[in-house]
C-alpha positions as CSV (number, residue, x, y, z in Angstrom):
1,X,-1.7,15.4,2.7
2,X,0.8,13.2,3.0
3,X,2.0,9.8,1.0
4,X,3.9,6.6,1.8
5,X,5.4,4.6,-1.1
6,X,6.0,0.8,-0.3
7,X,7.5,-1.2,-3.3
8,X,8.1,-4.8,-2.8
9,X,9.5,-8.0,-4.9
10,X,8.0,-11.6,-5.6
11,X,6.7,-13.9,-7.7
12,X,5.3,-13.0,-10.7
13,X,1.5,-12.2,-11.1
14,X,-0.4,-14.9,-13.2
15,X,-1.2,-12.6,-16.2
16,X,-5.4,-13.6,-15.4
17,X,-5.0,-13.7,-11.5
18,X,-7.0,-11.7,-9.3
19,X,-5.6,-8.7,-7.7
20,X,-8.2,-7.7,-5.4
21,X,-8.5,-11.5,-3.8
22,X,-8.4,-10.5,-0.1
23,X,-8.1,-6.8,-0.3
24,X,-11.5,-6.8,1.1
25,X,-10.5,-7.4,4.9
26,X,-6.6,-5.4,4.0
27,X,-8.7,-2.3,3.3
28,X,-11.4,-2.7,6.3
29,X,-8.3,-3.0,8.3
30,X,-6.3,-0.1,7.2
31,X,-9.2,2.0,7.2
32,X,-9.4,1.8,10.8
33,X,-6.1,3.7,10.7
34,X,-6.4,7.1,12.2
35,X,-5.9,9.5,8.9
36,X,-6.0,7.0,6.3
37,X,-7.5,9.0,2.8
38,X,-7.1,6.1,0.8
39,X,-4.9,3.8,-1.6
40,X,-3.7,2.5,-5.1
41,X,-1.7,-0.8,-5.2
42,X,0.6,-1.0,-8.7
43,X,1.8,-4.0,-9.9
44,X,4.0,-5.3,-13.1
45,X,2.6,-8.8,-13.1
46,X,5.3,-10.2,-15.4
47,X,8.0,-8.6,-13.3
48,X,6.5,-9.6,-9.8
49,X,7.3,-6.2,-8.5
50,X,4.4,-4.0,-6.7
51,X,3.9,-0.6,-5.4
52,X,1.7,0.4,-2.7
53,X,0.5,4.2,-2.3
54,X,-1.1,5.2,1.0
55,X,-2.4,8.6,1.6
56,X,-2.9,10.1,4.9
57,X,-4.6,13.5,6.3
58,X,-1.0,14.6,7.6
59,X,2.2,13.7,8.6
60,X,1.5,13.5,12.0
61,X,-1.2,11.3,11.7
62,X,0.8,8.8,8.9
63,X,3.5,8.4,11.7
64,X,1.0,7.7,14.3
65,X,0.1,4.9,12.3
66,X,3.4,3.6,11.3
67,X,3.7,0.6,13.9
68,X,0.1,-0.5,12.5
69,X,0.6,0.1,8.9
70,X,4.3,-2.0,9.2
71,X,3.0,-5.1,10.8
72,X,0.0,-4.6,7.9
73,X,2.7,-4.6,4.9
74,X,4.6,-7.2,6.4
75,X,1.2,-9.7,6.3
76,X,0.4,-8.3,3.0
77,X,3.7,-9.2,1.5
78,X,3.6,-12.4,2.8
79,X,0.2,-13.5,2.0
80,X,1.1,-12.2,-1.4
81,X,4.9,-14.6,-1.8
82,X,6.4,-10.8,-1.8
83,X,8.8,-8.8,0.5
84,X,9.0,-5.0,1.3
85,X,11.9,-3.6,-0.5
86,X,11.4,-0.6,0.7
87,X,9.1,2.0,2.2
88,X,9.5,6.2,1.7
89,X,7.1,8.8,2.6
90,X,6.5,11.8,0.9
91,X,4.6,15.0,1.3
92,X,2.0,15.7,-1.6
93,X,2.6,18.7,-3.4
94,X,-1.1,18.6,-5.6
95,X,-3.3,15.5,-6.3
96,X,-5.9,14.9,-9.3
97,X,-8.0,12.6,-9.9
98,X,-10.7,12.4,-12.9
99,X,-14.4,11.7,-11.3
């Protein structure tokens, strides 16, 4: 499996706003992505800062993608006031999650 790490800047989060306004239609439309396993968005909301964590089947199959899943970050940030900072991708050594 592999992972790519995209951390981006902006305006702080209201401390009580929602962060999963929209992320309806962002996740239908990633999920068409051939490979995608799945996804965890981090945010500081005082700070503004974000982090998003995709995970894909493979690296062959996250690079396939990676026209897609640019144009994808670039809305996101903008919808959200943010800009990408920065985007790295990683291979995962071991993954767990609690059920």
């Amino acid at each position: 499996m592999f992972a790519r790490l995209s951390t981006y800047e902006g305006s702080p989060v209201p401390a009580q706003g929602d962060l999963t306004a929209n992320w309806d239609e962002t996740l239908e439309r990633v999920r068409e992505v051939s490979g995608f396993r799945g996804v965890y968005y981090l945010v500081d909301r005082a700070s503004g800062k974000a982090k998003s964590l995709t995970l894909w089947d493979d690296e062959q199959t996250m690079q396939a993608g990676e026209e897609r899943t640019t144009r994808l970050r670039e809305e996101i940030a903008k919808r959200e006031g943010q800009r990408v900072v920065s985007v790295e991708r990683f291979e995962v050594g071991f993954s767990h999650l609690e059920p």
